[in-house]
C-alpha positions in Angstrom: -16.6 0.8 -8.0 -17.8 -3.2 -8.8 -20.7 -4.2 -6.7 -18.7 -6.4 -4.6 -15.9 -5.2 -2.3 -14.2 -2.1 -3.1 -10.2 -2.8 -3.8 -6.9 -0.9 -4.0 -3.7 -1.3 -5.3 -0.9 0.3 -3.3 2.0 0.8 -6.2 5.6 2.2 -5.2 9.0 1.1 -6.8 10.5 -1.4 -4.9 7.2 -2.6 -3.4 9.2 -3.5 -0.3 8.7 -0.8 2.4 5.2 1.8 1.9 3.2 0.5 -0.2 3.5 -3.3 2.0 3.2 -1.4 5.3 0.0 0.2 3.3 -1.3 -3.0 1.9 -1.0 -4.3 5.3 -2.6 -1.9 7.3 -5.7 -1.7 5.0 -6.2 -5.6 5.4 -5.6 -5.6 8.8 -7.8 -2.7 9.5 -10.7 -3.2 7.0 -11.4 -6.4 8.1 -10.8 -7.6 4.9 -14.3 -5.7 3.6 -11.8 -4.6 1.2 -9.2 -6.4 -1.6 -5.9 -5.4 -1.4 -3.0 -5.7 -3.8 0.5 -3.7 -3.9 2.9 -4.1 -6.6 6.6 -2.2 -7.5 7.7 -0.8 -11.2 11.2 -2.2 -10.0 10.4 -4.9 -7.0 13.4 -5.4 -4.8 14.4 -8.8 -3.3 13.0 -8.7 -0.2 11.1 -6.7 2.1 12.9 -3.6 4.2 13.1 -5.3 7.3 13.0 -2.7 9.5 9.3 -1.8 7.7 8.9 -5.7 8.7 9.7 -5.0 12.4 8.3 -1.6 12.8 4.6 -3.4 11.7 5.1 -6.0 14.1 5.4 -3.3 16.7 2.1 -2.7 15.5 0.8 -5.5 15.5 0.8 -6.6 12.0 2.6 -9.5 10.7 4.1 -8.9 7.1 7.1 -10.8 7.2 6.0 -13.2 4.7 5.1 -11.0 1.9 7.2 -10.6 -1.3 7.4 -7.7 -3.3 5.7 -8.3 -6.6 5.8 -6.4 -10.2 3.2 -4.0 -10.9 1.1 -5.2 -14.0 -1.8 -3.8 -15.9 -4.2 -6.3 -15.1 -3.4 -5.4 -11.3 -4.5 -1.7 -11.9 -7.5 -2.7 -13.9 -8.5 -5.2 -11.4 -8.3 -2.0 -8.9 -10.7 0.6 -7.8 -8.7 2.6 -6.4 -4.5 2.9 -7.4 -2.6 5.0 -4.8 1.1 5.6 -5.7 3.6 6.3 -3.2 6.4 7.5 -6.1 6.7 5.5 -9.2 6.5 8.1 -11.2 5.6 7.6 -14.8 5.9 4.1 -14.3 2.3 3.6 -13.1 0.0 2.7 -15.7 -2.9 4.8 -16.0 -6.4 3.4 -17.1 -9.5 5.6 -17.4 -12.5 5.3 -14.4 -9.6 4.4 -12.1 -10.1 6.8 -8.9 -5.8 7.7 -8.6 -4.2 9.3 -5.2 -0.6 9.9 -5.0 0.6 9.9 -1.4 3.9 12.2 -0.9 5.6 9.7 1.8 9.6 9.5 2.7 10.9 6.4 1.2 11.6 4.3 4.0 15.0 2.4 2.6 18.0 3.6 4.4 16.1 5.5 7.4 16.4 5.1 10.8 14.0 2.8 13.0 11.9 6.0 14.5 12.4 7.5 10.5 10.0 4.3 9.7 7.9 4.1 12.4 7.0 7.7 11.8 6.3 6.5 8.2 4.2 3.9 9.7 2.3 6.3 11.4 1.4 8.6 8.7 0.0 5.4 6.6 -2.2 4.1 9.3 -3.9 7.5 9.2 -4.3 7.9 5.4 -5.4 4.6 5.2 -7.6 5.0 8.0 -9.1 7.9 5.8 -9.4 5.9 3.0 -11.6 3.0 4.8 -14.0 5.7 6.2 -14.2 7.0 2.0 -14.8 3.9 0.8 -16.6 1.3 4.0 -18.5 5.1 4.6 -21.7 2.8 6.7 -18.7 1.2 8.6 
């Protein structure tokens, strides 16, 4: 990792639903001690709202994030690249530490379908501060 913060890019392929809530969570919850990007191979239009409404629940306001395309520069600039389904899409660069996170697609699931989706993020990412902020 660089000698300042640590960072991650959360990749998935609309970019509008895990890897935001993901991106989301580990700003809100790192304190910023850590950068955060989050890209898609295919980047819908907009958020999934119901992603947007089941974080506000949490407390966490994302509504004004836009999905965004996922570049190389954005994995290089990345310590740590955690892919939520892209596939082959995700470019792969050596020294990159890579973690694929099996998580249901939240487009076209029910309210408690997402906050359950929601739930399971908080704790990986919750892991993934205490692996990388370890003196926190």
């Amino acid at each position: 990792m660089n000698q300042q913060k640590p960072s991650v890019l959360f990749v998935c392929v609309h970019n509008a639903g895990r890897s935001q809530m993901a991106a989301a969570y580990l700003h809100h919850l790192s304190a910023g001690l850590i950068a955060v990007r989050s890209a898609g191979s295919m980047p819908a239009q907009r958020l999934n709202p119901v992603a947007v409404q089941v974080m506000s629940e949490a407390g966490i306001d994302m509504s004004a994030q836009m999905p965004k395309i996922l570049t190389a520069e954005a994995v290089q600039l990345s310590d740590v690249v955690i892919t939520m389904g892209c596939g082959d899409s995700c470019p792969v660069f050596p020294g990159k530490r890579y973690e694929d996170w099996k998580l249901d697609d939240p487009a076209n699931q029910t309210t408690d379908a997402v906050r359950r989706i929601r739930d399971e993020i908080r704790s990986r990412v919750e892991v993934l501060i205490s692996e990388l902020l370890p003196a926190r």
